[in-house]
N, C-alpha and C positions, 0 to 999 in steps of 0.2 A: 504493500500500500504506500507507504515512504521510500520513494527511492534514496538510497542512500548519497548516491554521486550529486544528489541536487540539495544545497543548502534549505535546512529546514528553522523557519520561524514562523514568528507571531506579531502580531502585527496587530492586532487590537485583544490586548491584555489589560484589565485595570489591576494596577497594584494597589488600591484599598479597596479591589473587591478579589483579591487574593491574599487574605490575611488570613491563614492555620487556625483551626477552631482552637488547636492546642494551645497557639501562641495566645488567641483571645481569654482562652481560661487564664494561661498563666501570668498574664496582664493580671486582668481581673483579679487575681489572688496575690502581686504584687500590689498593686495597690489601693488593697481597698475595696474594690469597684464593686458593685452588686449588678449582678445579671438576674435574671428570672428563671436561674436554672442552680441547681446546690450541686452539680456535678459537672464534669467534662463529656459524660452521657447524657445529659439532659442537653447540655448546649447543643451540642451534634443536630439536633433535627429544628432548632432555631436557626441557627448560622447558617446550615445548609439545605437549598431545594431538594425534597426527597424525590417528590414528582414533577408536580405544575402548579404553579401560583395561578391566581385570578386574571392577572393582568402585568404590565412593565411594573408599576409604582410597589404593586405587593412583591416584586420579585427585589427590586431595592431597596425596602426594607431590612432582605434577611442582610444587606451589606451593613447596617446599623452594628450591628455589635459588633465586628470588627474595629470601626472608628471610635467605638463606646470606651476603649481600653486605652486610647491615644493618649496617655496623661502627659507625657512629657516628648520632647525631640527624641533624647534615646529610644524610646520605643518606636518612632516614625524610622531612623536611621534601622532598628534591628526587623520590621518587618519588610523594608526596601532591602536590605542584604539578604534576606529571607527571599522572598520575591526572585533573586540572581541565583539562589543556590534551586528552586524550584526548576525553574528556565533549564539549568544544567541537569537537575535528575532529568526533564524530558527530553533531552538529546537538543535542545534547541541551538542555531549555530547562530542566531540574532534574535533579538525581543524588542518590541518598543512596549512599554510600559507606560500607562497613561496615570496619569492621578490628580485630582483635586484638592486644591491646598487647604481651601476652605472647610470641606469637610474631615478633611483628616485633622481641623485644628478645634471645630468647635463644638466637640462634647466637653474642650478643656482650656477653651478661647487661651491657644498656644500662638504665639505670637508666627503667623504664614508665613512672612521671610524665611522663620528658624527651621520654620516645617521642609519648605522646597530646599534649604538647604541641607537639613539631614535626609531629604529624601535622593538627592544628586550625592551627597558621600557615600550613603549606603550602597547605591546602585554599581558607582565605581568603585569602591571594594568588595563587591561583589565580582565585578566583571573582573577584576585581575585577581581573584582568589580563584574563581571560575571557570575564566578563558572563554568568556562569552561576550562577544559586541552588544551593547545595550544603549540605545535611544532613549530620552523621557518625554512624553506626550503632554501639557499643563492642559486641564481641562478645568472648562469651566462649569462648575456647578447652576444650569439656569433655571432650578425647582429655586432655589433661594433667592432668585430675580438679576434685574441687570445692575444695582447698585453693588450687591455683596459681587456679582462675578467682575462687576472693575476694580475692586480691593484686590480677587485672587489674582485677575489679571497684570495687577500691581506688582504683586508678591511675584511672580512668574517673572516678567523685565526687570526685578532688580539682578535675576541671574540668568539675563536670556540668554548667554552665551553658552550654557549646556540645556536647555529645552529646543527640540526638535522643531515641537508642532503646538500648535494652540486646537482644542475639542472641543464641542459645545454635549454637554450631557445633562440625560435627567429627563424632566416632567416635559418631552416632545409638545406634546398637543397643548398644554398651560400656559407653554413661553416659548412665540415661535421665534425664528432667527431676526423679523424685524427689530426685538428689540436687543439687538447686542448689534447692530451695524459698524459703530464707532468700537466697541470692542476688537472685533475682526480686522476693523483696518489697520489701526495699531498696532496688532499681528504680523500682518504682512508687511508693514513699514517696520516689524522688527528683523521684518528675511526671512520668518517660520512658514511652514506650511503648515497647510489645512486641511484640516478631516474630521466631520460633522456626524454624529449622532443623527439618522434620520430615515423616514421611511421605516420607524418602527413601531410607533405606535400614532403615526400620523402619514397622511396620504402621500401620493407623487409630487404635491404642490410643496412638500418641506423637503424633499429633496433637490427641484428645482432650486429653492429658496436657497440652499446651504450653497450650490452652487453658483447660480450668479450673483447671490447679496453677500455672501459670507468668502466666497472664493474658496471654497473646498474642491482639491483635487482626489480625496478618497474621500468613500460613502460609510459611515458604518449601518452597518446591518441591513437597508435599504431595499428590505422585503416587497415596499408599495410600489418600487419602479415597475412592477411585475403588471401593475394595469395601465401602464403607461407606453405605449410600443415606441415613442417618439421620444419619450426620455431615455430607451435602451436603446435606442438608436444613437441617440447625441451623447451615451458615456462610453458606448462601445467605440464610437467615433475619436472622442476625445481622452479616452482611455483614462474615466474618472473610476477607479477601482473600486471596489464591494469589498470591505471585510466581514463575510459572511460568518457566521456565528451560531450552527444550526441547532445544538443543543441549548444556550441557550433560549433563539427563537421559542422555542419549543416549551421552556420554563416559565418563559414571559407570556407564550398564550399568543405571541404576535402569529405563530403559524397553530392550527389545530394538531397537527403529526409531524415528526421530523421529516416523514418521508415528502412531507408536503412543503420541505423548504426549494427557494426558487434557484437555486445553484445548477440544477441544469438546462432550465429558460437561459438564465445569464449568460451559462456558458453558449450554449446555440445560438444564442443572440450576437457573440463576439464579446462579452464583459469581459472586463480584466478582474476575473474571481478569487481572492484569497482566503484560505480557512484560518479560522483564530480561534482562542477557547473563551472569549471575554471576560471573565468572572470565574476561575479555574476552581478557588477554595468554591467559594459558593455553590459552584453548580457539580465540585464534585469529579472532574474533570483533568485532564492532557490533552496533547494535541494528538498524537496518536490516538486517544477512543474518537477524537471527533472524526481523524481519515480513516478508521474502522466504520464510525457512523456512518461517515462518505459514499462508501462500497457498499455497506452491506443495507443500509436502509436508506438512504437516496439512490442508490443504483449508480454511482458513475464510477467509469470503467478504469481500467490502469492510466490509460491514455490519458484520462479526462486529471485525474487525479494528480499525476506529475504537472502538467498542464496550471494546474492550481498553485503547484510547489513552487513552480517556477514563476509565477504570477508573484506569489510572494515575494520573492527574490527583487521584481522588475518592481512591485507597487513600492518597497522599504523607502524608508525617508532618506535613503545613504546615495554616495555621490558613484559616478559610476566605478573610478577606482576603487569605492569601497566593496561594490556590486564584484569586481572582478578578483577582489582578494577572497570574499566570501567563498566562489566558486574553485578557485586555485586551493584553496582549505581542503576542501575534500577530494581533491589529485594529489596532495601529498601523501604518500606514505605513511601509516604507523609505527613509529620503530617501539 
């Protein structure tokens, strides 16, 4: 299912929605904290979707008790090196890591400079403990509105020289992209690129949106473009990429069955389709069950599947020399 010859990442991973139920307990019993569970077995089926949630918002929720444990910077710093040693147990040979500053600082209103900076130390000591290339995505939280996301926004450019990309996530349908306009541009007049939250829990029209208001070159999850044939025309054209997420679609309720995610419309269509695990603690997950999920309950075939892999490769936020050492990785030898 993973060729091995083709550099394997992720590419829409959130690192505060990949925080270990264990670390959450053991937060939690460091300091203080009270959960609604007296064990590390009780947490287990809060923290993590067993099956399927109601909708997107019930599924971000169970992301709540991860952040609930934030008390200080070291904990941000130890679940971002966390996050890099995760990437490594999956064989990942790049990640980009998205995160929001905002919510990782206020169950403990932690001052969001300190946060995105222990969240960029963690991630680079991770990568050189590791041996794994790692990107960070700064996302902006837009369920808490456009004033708190021009704070995180804030927080982001004091240190945009290691943030890749700027994200818009959250409440889709509550807060659409009009109101972060001047957000995004400030982005782009910082030299980041763009990849929007959309088409998940709102039509073809907020995909549009992320693209010509926001300047999003990648789509995340982008389920809706699927009643759209002229919006899959114009990304397959312009090779605005999907990071498809079908597990989980599937959790959030945005598709009714996995089998019924749009990954092989996209593909037939010409989309530039990448597979990612979004939310890996939460939903329970690697990237390999997702390219098992791939084959064996969407049906796409070897072809289609490397096809994906190497999508991956072409959509990453990296320059093309970075693109050509990634590939040159896996022609060297192991001695």
């Amino acid at each position: 299912m993973i060729n091995p010859d083709v550099p394997l990442v992720d590419l829409h991973r959130h690192l505060d929605g990949n925080i270990r139920p264990r670390t959450i307990w053991e937060l939690s019993q460091q300091h203080g904290i009270r959960l609604p569970a007296n064990s590390y077995e009780e947490l287990l089926p809060l923290a993590q979707v067993q099956e399927q949630t109601s909708d997107l918002l019930a599924f971000l929720q169970k992301l709540d008790y991860g952040v609930a444990v934030l008390a200080d910077v070291n904990a941000c710093y130890r679940v971002a090196m966390e996050n890099m040693e995760d990437a490594h147990d999956s064989g990942l040979d790049y990640v980009e890591l998205r995160f929001s500053p905002y919510y990782m600082a206020r169950a403990f209103n932690l001052d969001m400079v300190q946060v995105v900076e222990a969240v960029i130390e963690g991630v680079r000591s991770g990568s050189e403990k590791f041996g794994i290339q790692a990107n960070l995505i700064g996302i902006l939280s837009r369920t808490f509105g456009a004033y708190t996301c021009r704070q995180e926004l804030d927080a982001l450019l004091a240190c945009k020289e290691h943030i890749t990309a700027l994200d818009l996530a959250g409440d889709e349908l509550g807060y659409p992209a009009e109101l972060f306009l001047e957000h995004f541009r400030l982005a782009r007049d910082a030299g980041w690129n763009i990849t929007v939250h959309a088409g998940e829990a709102d039509g073809p029209q907020s995909i549009w949106n992320a693209i010509e208001k926001l300047g999003a070159t990648r789509i995340g999850h982008g389920v809706a473009a699927t009643r759209d044939d002229r919006l899959m025309e114009y990304m397959a054209k312009h090779r605005i990429a999907v990071e498809s997420c079908p597990t989980s679609n599937y959790q959030t309720a945005t598709v009714k069955a996995i089998k019924d995610s749009p990954m092989p419309l996209f593909l037939e269509r010409g989309l530039c389709v990448t597979l990612n695990t979004d939310d890996p603690a939460v939903s329970n997950i690697n990237l390999e069950n997702e390219y098992r999920v791939a084959k064996e309950i969407i049906g796409l075939n070897d072809a289609q599947l490397e096809q994906v892999q190497r999508n991956g490769v072409e959509a990453a936020f990296i320059s093309d020399a970075e693109r050509k050492a990634l590939y040159a990785r896996k022609t060297i030898p192991i001695t």
